[in-house]
N, C-alpha and C positions, 0 to 999 in steps of 0.2 A: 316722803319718798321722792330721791332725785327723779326727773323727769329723762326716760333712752334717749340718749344721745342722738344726733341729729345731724346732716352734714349738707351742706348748702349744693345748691342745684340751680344754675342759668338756662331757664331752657326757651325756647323760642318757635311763636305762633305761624300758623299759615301765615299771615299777614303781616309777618316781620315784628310783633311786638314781642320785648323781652321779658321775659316770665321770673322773678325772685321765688324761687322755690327751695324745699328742703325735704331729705329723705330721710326716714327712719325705718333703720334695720329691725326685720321684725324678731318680738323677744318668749315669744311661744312656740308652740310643737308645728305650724306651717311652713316655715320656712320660708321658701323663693316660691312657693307653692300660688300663695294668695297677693295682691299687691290690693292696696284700699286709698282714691285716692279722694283728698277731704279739701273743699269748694266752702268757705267760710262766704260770711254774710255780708250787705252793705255795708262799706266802711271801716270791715273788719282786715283782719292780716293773719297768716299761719303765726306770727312774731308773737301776737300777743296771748299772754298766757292762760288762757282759757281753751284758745286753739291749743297751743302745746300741750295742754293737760291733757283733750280729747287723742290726740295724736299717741301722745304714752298710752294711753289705755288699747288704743286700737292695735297699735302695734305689738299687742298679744292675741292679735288673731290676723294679723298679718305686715307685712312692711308699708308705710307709708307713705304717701307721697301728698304732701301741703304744699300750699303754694296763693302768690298774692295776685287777686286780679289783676287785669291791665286798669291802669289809673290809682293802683294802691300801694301805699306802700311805699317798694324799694323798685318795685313791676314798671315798666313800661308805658306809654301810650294813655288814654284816657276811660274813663269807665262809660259803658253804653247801656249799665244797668241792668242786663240781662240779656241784651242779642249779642253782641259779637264776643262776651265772653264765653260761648259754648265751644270757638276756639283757644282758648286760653286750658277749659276743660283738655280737650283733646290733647294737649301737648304734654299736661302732666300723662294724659293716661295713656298715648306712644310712649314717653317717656318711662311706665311703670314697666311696659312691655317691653323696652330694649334691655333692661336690665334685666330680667328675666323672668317676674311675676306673669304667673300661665293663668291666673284669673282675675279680673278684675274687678272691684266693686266699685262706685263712687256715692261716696255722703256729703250732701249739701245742706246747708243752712240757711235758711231764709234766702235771699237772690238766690244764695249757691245750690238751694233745692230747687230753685225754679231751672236753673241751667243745666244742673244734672239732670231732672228730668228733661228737658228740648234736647241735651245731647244726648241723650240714653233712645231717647225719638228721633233724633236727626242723624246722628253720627255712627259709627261700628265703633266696637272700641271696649264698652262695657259689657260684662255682662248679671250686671245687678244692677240696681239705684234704687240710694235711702234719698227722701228726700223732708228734712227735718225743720219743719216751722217755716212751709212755704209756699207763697201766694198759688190760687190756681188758675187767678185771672189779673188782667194789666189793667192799673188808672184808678185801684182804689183807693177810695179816701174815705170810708166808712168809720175811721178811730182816727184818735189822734195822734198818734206817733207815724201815720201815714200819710194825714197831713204833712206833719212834717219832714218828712220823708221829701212829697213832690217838691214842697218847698224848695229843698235843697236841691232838688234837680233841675226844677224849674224857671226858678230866679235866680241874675246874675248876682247878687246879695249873698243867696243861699250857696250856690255854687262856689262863691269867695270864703264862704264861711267852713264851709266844708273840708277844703282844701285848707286852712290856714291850723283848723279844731282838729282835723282827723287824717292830714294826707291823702286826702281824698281828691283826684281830679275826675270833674265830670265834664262829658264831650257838653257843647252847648247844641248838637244842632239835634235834632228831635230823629226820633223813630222813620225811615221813611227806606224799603217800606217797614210797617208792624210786624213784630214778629211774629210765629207760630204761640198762642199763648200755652199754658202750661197744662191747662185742662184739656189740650187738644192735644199735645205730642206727648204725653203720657200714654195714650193709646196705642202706641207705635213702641213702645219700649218691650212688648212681649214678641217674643217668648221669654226674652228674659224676667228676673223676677224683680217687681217693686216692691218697695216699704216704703208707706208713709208715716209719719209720728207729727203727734201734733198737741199741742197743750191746750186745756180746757181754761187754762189762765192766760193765754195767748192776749198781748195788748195791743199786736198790729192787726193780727189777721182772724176773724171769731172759724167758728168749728165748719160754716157753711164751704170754706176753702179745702182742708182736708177730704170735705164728703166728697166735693166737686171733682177734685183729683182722683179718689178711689171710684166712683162712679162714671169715671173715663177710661177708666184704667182696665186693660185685659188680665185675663190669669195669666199666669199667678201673680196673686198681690195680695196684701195685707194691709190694714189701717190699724196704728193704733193710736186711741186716744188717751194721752196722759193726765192722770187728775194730780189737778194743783201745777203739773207745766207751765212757766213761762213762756216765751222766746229764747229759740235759737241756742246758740254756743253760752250765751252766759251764766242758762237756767238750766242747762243740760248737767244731769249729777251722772260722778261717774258710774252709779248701777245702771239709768241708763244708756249710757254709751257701751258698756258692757254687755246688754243686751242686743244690741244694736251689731257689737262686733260676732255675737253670737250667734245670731236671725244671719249674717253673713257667713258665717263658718258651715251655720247647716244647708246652707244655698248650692255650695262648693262643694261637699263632703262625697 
């Protein structure tokens, strides 16, 4: 099945970074009703097709709005790994609102879980967040693919490697201050409603993250733990993301 059509969008952050983004018209009974905007993971791009798979899918429960971090991509400026992209958030999701989406959800993926929740805590603007296969706290190195991860953010090595493998630019200079971490402004996102989703097969982040996020988290919220889930946008099948757009339809209804 072709993937909906898609039409490119420049949009542009509090802080002057250019945003490569794209919209998909929504292809179910919502209309201009619901706007859904989706926050992909380290490294990753709305371009690559895993994003665009999720994107078709969602866009039967509402229009969407994908878009590349700052330092990804085709995007702007440098990646901060999860603090200053909670503006990058925000500009798709004014953006979902000038065009005329009267609700808005935002789904994140790994980083892009951690940002949608702090902007769903920090910011006005949402009023949902999924937050899909995403840390609850900063600096862990508990598995290996998070090792390798700091790696890459840490050393000027990794950082070249990064950028050369994935188009990935990362800022060099560190945190300062630390951000709100994710298990602490998930608190702040009610009244509106959370979802967390998280895989029992998870290879970056084990189950004590999900818990730590719902056990921050006000009502209304839900946890669900997926058995046999992977990580993030790659492991994600489209039932559920389908589910996912569903948990948002009845949020809205």
């Amino acid at each position: 099945m072709p993937f909906a059509p898609h039409f490119p969008v420049l949009l542009r952050t509090e802080d002057g970074v250019r945003i490569d983004a794209a919209h998909t018209d929504p292809t179910g009974p919502s209309g201009r009703d619901v706007g859904i905007v989706v926050a992909h993971g380290f490294t990753g791009s709305w371009r690559e097709r895993t994003a665009r798979r999720i994107a078709h899918v969602l866009s039967r429960y509402g229009g969407v709005v994908a878009f590349d971090f700052r330092g990804h991509g085709r995007s702007g400026g440098e990646s901060t790994v999860g603090d200053r992209e909670i503006l990058d958030v925000d500009a798709a999701v004014r953006h979902a609102r000038v065009i005329g989406y009267r609700k808005i959800a935002v789904v994140g993926f790994s980083m892009g879980a951690s940002v949608a929740v702090r902007h769903g805590g920090l910011c006005e603007g949402a009023d949902a967040v999924v937050a899909v296969s995403g840390p609850a706290r900063w600096y862990y190195r508990g598995t290996k693919p998070m090792r390798q991860v700091h790696w890459a953010i840490e050393r000027p090595v990794g950082r070249w490697a990064a950028r050369v493998a994935k188009r990935t630019r990362i800022a060099a200079r560190a945190w300062e201050p630390i951000p709100m971490p994710p298990h602490e402004a998930v608190a702040l996102i009610s009244p509106a409603p959370v979802l967390i989703v998280h895989g029992d097969a998870d290879a970056f982040f084990p189950l004590d993250h999900p818990h730590q996020l719902y056990d921050g988290a006000r009502e209304p919220k839900e946890l669900w733990i997926e058995p046999g889930y992977g990580h993030a946008e790659a492991a994600a099948t489209p039932e559920l993301i389908h589910r996912i757009g569903k948990w948002i339809s009845s949020n809205f209804s």
